[in-house]
DOBAZA-110090 format. One line per 10 residues: for each residue z, y, x of C-alpha. Coordinates in nm, 4 decimals. Example, Ala and Ser with C-alpha at 12.3 -4.5 7.8 and 13.67 -1.06 7.14 Angstrom:
BEGIN
0.7800 -0.4500 1.2300 ~ 0.7140 -0.1060 1.3670 .
***
This chain:
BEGIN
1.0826 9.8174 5.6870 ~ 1.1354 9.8776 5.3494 ~ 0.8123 9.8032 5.2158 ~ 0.7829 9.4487 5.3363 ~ 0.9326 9.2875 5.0549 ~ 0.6764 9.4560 4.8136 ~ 0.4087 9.3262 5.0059 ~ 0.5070 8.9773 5.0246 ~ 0.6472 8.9430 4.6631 ~ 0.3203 8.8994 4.5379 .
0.2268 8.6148 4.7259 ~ 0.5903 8.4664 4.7558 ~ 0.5681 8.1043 4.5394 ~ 0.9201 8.0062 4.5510 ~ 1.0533 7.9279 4.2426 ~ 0.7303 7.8916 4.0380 ~ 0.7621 7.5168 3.9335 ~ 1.1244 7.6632 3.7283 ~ 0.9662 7.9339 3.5683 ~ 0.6365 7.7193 3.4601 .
0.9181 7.4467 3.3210 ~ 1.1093 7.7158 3.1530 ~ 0.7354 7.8093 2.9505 ~ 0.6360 7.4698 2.9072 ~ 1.0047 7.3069 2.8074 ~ 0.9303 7.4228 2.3938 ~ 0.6811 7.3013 2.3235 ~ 0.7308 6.9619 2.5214 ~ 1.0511 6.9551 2.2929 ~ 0.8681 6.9779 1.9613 .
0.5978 6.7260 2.0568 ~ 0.8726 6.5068 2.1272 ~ 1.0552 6.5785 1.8160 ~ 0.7372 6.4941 1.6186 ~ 0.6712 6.1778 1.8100 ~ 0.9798 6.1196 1.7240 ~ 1.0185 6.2049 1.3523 ~ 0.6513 6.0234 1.3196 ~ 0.8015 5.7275 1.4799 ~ 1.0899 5.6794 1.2128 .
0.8702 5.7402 0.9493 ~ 0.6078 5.4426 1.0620 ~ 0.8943 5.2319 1.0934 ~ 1.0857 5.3486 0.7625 ~ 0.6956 5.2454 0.6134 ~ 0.6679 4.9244 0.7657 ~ 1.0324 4.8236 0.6220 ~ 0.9243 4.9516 0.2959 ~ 0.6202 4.7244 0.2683 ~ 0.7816 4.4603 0.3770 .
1.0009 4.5369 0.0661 ~ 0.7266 4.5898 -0.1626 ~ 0.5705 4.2101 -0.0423 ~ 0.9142 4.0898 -0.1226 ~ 0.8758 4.2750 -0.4899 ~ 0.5179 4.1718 -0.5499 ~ 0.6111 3.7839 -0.5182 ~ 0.9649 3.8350 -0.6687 ~ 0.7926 3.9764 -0.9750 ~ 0.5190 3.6862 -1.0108 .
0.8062 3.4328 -0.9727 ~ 1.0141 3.5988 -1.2711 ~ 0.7253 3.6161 -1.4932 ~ 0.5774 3.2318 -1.4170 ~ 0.9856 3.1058 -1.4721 ~ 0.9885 3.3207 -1.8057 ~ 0.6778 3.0874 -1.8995 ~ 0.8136 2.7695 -1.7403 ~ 1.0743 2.8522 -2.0231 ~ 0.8513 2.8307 -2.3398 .
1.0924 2.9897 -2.5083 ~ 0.9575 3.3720 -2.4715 ~ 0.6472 3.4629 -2.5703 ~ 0.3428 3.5737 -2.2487 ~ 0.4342 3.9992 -2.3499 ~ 0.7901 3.9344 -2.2726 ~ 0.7555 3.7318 -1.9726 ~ 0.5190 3.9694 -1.8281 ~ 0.8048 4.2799 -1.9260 ~ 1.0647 4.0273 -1.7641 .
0.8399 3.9764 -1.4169 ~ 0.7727 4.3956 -1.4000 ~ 1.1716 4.4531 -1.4504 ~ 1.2370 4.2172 -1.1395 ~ 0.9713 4.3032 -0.9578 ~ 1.1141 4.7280 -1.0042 ~ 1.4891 4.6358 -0.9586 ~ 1.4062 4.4221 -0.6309 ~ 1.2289 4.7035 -0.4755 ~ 1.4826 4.9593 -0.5515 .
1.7564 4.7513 -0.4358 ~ 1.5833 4.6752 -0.0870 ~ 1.4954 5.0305 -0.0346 ~ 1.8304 5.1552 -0.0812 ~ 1.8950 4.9910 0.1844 ~ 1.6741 5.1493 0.4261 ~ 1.7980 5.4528 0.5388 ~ 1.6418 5.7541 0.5986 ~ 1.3957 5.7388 0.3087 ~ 1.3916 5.8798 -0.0457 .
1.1550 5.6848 -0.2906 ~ 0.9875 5.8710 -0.5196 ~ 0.7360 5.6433 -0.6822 ~ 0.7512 5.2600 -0.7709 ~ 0.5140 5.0524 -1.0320 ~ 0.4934 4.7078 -1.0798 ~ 0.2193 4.5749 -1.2933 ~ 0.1596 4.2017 -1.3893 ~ -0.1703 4.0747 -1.5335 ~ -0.2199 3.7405 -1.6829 .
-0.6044 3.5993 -1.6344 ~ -0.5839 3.2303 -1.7774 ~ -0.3575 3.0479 -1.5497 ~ -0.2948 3.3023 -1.3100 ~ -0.0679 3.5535 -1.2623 ~ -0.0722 3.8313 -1.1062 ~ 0.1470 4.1562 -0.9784 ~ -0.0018 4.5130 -0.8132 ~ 0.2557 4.6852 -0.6720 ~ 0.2347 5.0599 -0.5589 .
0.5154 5.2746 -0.3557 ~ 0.5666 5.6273 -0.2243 ~ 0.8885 5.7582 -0.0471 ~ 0.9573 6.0815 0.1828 ~ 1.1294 6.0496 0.5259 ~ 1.3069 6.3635 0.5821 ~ 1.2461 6.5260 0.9786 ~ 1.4574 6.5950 1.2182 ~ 1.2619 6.7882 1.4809 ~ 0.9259 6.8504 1.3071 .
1.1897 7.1071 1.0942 ~ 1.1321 7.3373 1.4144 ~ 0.7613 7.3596 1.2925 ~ 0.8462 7.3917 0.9166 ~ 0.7656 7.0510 0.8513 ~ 1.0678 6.9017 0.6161 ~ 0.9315 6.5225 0.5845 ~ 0.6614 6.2806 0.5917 ~ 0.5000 6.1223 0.3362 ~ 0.4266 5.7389 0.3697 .
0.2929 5.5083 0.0728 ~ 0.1224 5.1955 -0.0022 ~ 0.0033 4.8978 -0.2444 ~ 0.0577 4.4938 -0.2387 ~ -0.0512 4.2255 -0.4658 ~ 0.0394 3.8287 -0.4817 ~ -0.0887 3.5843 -0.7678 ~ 0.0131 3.2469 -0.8693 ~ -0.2032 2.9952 -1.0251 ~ -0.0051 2.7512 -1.2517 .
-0.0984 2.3835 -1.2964 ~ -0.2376 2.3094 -1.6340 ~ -0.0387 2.1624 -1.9357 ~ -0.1197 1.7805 -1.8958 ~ -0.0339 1.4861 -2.0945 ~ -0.0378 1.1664 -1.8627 ~ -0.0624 0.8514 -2.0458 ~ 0.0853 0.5253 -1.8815 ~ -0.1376 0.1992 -1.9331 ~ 0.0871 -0.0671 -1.8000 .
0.0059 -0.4576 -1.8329 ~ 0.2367 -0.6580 -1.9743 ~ 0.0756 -0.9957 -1.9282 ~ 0.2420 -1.3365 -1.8078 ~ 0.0628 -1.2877 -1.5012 ~ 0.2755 -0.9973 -1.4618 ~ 0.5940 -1.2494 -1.4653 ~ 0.5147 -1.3496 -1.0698 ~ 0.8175 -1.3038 -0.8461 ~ 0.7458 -0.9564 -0.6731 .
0.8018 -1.1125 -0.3554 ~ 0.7885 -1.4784 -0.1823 ~ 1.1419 -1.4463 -0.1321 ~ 1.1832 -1.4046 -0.5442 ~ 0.8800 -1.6621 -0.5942 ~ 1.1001 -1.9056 -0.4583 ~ 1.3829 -1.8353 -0.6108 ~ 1.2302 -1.8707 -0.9560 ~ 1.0152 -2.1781 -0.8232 ~ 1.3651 -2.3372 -0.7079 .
1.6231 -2.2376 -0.9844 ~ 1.7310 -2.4936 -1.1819 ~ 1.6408 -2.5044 -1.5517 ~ 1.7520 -2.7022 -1.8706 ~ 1.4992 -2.8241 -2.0383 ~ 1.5241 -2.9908 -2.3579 ~ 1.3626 -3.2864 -2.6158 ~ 1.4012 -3.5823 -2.8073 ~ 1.7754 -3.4650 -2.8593 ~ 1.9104 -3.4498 -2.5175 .
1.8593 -3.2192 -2.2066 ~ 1.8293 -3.2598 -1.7987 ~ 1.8684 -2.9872 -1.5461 ~ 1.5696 -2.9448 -1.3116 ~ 1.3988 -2.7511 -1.0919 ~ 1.1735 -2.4644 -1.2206 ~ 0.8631 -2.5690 -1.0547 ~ 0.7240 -2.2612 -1.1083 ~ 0.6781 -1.8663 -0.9562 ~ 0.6418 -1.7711 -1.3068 .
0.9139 -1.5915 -1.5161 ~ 0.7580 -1.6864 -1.8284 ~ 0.8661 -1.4659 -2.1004 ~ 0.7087 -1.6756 -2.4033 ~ 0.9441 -1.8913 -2.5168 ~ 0.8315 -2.2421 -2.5044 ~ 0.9306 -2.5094 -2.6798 ~ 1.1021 -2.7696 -2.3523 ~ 1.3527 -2.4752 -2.3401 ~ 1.4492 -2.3850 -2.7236 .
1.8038 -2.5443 -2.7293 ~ 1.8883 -2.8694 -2.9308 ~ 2.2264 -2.8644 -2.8562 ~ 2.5291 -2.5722 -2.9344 ~ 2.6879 -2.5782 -2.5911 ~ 2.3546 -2.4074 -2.4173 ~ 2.1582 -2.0928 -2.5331 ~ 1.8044 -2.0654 -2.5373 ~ 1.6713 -1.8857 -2.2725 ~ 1.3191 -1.8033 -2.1154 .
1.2177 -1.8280 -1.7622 ~ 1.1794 -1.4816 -1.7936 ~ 1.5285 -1.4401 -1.8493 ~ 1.6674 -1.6714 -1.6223 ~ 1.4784 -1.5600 -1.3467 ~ 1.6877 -1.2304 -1.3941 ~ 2.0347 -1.4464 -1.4380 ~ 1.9117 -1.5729 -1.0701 ~ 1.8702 -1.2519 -0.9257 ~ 1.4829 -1.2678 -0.8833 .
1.2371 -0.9773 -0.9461 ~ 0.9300 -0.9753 -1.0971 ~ 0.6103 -0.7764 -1.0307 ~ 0.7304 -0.6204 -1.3907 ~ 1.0397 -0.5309 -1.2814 ~ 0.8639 -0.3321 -1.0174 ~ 0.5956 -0.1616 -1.1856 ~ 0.8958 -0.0522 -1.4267 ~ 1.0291 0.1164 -1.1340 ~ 0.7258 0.2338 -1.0556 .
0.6763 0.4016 -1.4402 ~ 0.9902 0.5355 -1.4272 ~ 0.8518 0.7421 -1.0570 ~ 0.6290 0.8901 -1.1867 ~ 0.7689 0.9538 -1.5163 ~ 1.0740 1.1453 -1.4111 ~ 0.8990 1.2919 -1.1218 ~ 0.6512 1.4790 -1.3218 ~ 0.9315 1.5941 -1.6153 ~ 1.1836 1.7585 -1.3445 .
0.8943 1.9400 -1.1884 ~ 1.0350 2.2807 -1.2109 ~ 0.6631 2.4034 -1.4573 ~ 0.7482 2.2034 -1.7197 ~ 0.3894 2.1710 -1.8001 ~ 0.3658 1.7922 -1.8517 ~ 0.4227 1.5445 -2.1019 ~ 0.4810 1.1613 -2.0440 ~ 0.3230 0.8718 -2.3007 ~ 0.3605 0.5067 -2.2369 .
0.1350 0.2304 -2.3687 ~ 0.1287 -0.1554 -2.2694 ~ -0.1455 -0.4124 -2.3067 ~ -0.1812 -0.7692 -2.3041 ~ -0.3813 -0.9353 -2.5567 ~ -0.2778 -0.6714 -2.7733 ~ -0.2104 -0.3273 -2.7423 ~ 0.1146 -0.0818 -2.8233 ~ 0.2871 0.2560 -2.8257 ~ 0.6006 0.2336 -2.6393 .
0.6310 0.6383 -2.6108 ~ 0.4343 0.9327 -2.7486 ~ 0.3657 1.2301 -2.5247 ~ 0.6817 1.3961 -2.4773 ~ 0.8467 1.6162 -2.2169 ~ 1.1840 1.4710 -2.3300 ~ 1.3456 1.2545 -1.9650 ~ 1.6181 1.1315 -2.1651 ~ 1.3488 0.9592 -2.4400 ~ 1.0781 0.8957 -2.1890 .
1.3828 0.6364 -1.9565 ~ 1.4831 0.4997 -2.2919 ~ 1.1201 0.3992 -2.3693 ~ 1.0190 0.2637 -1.9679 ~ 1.3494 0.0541 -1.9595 ~ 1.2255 -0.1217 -2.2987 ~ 0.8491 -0.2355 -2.0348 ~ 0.8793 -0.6130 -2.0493 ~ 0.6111 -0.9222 -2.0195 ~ 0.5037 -0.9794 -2.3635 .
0.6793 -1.2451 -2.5568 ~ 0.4159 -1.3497 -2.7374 ~ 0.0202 -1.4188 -2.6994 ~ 0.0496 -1.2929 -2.3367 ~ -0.3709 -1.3216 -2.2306 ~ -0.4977 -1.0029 -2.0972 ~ -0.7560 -0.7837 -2.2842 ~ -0.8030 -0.4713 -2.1484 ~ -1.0893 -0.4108 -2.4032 ~ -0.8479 -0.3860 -2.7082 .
-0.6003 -0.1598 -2.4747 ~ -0.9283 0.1063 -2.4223 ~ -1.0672 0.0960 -2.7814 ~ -0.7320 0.1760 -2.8657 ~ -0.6492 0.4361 -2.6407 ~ -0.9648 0.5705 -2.7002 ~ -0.8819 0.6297 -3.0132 ~ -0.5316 0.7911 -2.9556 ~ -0.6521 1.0223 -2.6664 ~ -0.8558 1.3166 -2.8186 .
-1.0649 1.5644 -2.6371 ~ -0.8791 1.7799 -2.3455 ~ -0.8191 2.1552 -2.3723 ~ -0.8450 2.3438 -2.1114 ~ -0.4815 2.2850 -2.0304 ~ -0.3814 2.6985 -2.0574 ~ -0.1677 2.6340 -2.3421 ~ 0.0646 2.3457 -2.4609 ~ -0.2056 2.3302 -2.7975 ~ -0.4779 2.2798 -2.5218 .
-0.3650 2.0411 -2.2719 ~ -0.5566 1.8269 -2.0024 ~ -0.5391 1.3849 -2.0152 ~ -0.5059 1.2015 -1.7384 ~ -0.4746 0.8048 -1.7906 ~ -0.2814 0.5927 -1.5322 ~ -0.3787 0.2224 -1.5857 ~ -0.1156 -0.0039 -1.3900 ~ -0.2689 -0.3857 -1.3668 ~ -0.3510 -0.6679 -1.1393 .
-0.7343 -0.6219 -1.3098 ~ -0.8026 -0.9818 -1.4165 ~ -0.8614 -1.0211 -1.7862 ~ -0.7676 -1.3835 -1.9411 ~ -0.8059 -1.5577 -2.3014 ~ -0.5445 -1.7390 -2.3133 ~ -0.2517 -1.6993 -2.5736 ~ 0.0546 -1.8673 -2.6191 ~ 0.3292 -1.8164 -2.9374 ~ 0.7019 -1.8692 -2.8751 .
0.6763 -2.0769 -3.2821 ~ 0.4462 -2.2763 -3.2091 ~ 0.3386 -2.4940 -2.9160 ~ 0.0264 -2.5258 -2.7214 ~ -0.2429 -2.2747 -2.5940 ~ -0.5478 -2.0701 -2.8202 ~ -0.7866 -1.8678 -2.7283 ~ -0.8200 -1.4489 -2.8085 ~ -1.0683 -1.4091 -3.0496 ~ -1.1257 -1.0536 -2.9936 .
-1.1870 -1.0959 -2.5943 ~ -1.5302 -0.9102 -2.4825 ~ -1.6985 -1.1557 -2.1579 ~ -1.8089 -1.0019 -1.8551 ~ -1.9646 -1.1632 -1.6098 ~ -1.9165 -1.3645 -1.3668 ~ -1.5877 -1.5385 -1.5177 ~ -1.3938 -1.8300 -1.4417 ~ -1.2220 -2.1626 -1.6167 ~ -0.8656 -2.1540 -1.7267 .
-0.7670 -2.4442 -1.9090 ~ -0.9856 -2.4536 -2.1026 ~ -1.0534 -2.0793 -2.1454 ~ -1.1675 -1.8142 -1.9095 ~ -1.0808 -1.5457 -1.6837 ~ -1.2427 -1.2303 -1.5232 ~ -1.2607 -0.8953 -1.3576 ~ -1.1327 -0.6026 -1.5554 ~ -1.5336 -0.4220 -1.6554 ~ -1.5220 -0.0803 -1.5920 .
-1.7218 0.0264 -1.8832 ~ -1.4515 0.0184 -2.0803 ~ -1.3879 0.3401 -1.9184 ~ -1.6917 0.5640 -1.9867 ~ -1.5827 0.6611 -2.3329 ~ -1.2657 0.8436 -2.1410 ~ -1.4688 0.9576 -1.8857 ~ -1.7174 1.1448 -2.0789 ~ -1.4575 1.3185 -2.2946 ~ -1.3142 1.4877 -1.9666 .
-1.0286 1.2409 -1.9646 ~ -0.9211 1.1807 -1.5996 ~ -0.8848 0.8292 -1.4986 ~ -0.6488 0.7071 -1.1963 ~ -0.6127 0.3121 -1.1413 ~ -0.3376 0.1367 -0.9316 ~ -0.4732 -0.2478 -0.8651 ~ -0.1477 -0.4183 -0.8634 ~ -0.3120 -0.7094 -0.7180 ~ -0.2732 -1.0189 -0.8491 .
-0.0440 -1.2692 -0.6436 ~ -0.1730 -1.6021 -0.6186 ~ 0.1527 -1.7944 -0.5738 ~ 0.1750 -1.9974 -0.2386 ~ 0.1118 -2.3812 -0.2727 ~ -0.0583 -2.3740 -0.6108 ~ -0.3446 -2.4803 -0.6907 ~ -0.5468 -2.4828 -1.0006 ~ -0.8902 -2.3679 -1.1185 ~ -0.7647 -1.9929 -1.1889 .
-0.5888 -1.9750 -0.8672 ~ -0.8770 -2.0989 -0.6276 ~ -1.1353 -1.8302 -0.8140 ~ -0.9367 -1.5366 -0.8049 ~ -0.8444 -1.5940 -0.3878 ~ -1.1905 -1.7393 -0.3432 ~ -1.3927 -1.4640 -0.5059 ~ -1.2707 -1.2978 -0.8263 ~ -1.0260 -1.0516 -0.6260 ~ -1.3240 -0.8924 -0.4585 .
-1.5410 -0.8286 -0.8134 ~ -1.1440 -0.6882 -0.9316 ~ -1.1169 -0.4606 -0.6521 ~ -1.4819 -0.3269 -0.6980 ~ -1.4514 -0.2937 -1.1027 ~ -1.1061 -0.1045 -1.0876 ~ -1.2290 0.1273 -0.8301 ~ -1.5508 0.2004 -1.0328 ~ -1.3408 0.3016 -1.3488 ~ -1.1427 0.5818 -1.2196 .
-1.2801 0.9300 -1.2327 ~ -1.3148 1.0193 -0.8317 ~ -1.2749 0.7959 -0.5282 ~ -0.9191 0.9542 -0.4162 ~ -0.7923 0.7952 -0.7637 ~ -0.7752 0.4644 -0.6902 ~ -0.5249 0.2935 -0.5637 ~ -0.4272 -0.0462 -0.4697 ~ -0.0704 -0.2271 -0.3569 ~ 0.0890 -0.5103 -0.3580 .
0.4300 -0.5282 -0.2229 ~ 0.6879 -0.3237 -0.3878 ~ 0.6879 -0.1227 -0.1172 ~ 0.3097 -0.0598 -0.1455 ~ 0.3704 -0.0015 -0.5445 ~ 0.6533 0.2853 -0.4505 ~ 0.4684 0.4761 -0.2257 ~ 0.1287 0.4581 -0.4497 ~ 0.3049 0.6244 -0.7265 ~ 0.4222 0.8684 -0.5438 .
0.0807 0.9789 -0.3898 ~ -0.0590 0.9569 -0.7873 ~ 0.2922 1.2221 -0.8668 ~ 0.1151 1.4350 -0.5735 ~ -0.1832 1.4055 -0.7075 ~ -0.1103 1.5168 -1.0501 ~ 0.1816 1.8015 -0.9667 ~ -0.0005 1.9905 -0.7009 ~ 0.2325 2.2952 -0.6209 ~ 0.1919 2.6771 -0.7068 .
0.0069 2.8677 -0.5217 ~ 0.1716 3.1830 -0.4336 ~ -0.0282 3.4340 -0.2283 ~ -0.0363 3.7829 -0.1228 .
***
């Protein structure tokens, strides 16, 4: 009876599952406890590159401000972008526990216009379990990059007409204002109050409004269309200058310069090219119709600017910079020339023909020729054009009038678009609304953002 138990113990299984759990229970903890440890130290890496991205663009953004400054030279700005790039990644991996960096370089390279930042970590993650197998910590590391490609220094130069046919009330509302406003006109030693009779603020003072008498000023059209409350298609392209103008000098790159130029029979310098807001406002709020001569020659105004406008640079440095010309006009070129001293109408005896043309009293008007453009165009000059079309007022009728609506708007639209240097910079508007929203797709144009990438 005693022997029984010995026989069966061998084949008794009760109990085994405890005792195989027992064996198997290590090492199931320590795979665990690695899975574990591993598992921190993926996630400790992930947090860490997402730190080092941060430091890779922070760095390229320090070093392109720096420049944006001018007032540092490219070594320092490069020193300055490294320092931030080092400081932002320590300060975002002290944050993340569990992790001890070791290594951290930040290098910036500067290839023309664009920068560039390589960025290199390695940190330990101490264990927890994995200590069971002798293994203290894991070892994680890695590498990012991002690059920035800054516009190039530019100096934009602002063609603006300033002819009488610039004077038109910007809208039929301000047409008849000026049509209807009553005027003093004055001769043979008396005066009479009447109605304009015109959508014209004429600018050129002529002689039925110089005052004969002490107890009334003289005063244009021009400037008694204002005293009325009427705008002119000047007054809007002003605004329209002044867009673009201020737009481009508060871009945050500081890498463009403003000139302004007008043209009518003659051509002037209103502003040089100068990054200066305060100067460049001055100069747009001085943009008036000419007071004298008043015809339109675009010719002179291209010769000229010609002239002024050297060869581009490559536009890497503020010595080297790119040209782009804006020409603002309605595109019809006339002869005609008045003086505020002495009366009746002459002819400009520096006005180039181009075919087909049309009467004007006596004279003769026509579509703006884009030849005059070439010599721009082959220095590397880009051209942009905004066709301020040119109003035909309602209920007038003369020679000019009747061959601009009838068929000297289409040559116009066709010449203008044929000067400018690609298809997508031409423009054309005619409300002020129109105007407004063409300048600011010629600002977009011009000031395309940086490009920040990893």
């Amino acid at each position: 009876m005693r022997s029984k138990p010995r026989a069966t113990f061998g084949r008794d299984q009760r109990g085994s599952v405890a005792i195989i759990f027992c064996l198997v229970l290590v090492p199931l903890l320590g795979f665990t406890g690695l899975a574990t440890d591993y598992a921190k130290s993926v996630l400790v890496k992930r947090r860490l590159e997402l730190a080092i991205d941060s430091a890779a663009l922070a760095a390229v953004r320090r070093t392109v401000d720096v420049i944006n400054e001018g007032s540092r030279s490219q070594a320092e700005a490069i020193a300055s972008g490294e320092q931030e790039g080092k400081a932002y990644l320590a300060a975002q991996s002290g944050r993340i526990m569990d992790s001890a960096l070791k290594v951290a370089t930040v290098k910036i390279t500067v290839s023309g216009g664009t920068i560039s930042s390589e960025t290199q970590y390695a940190a330990n993650v101490p264990t927890v379990f994995a200590r069971l197998f002798g293994r203290e910590e894991f070892q994680v590391a890695g590498a990012s990059g991002a690059s920035m490609t800054l516009p190039p220094y530019v100096d934009v130069h602002v063609l603006v007409d300033v002819s009488q046919s610039m004077g038109i009330g910007a809208t039929e509302i301000d047409q008849d204002i000026i049509r209807k406003m009553k005027v003093r006109r004055f001769g043979n030693g008396t005066s009479r109050i009447e109605l304009n009779n015109c959508a014209f603020g004429c600018h050129i003072l002529q002689s039925e409004f110089k005052s004969n008498d002490p107890r009334y000023p003289t005063l244009s059209t021009y400037e008694m269309a204002h005293d009325n409350g009427a705008r002119m298609r000047i007054d809007v392209v002003r605004d329209a200058v002044k867009e673009l103008a201020t737009s481009l000098l508060d871009n945050e790159n500081k890498r463009y310069r403003v000139a302004v130029h007008t043209f009518h029979s003659s051509f002037a310098t209103l502003l040089s090219p100068t990054g200066d807001r305060t100067a460049a406002t001055r100069a747009i709020a001085g943009i008036e119709t000419s007071t004298r001569e008043g015809g339109t020659n675009a010719h002179v105004a291209f010769e000229a600017l010609n002239d002024l406008v050297g060869v581009p640079g490559d536009g890497l440095t503020q010595m080297s910079t790119k040209s782009i010309v804006v020409i603002m006009t309605d595109g019809t070129e006339d002869t005609q020339m008045e003086y505020p001293d002495r009366d009746g109408i002459t002819w400009d005896p520096r006005f180039k023909y181009f075919e087909p043309t049309a009467g004007d009293w006596g004279g003769r008007i026509q579509s703006f020729d884009p030849k005059m453009c070439q010599p721009l165009k082959n220095k590397g000059v880009r051209l942009i054009a905004l066709n301020t079309k040119y109003i035909v007022p309602a209920g007038d009728v003369n020679d000019k009038f009747t061959a601009i609506t009838n068929w000297l708007h289409s040559f116009i639209d066709g010449n203008m678009a044929a000067c400018v240097s690609a298809k997508s910079d031409y423009y054309d508007a005619s409300s002020p609304a129109d105007i407004d929203r063409a300048v600011r797709q010629i600002v977009s144009s011009i000031s395309k953002p940086l490009a920040l990438t990893r």
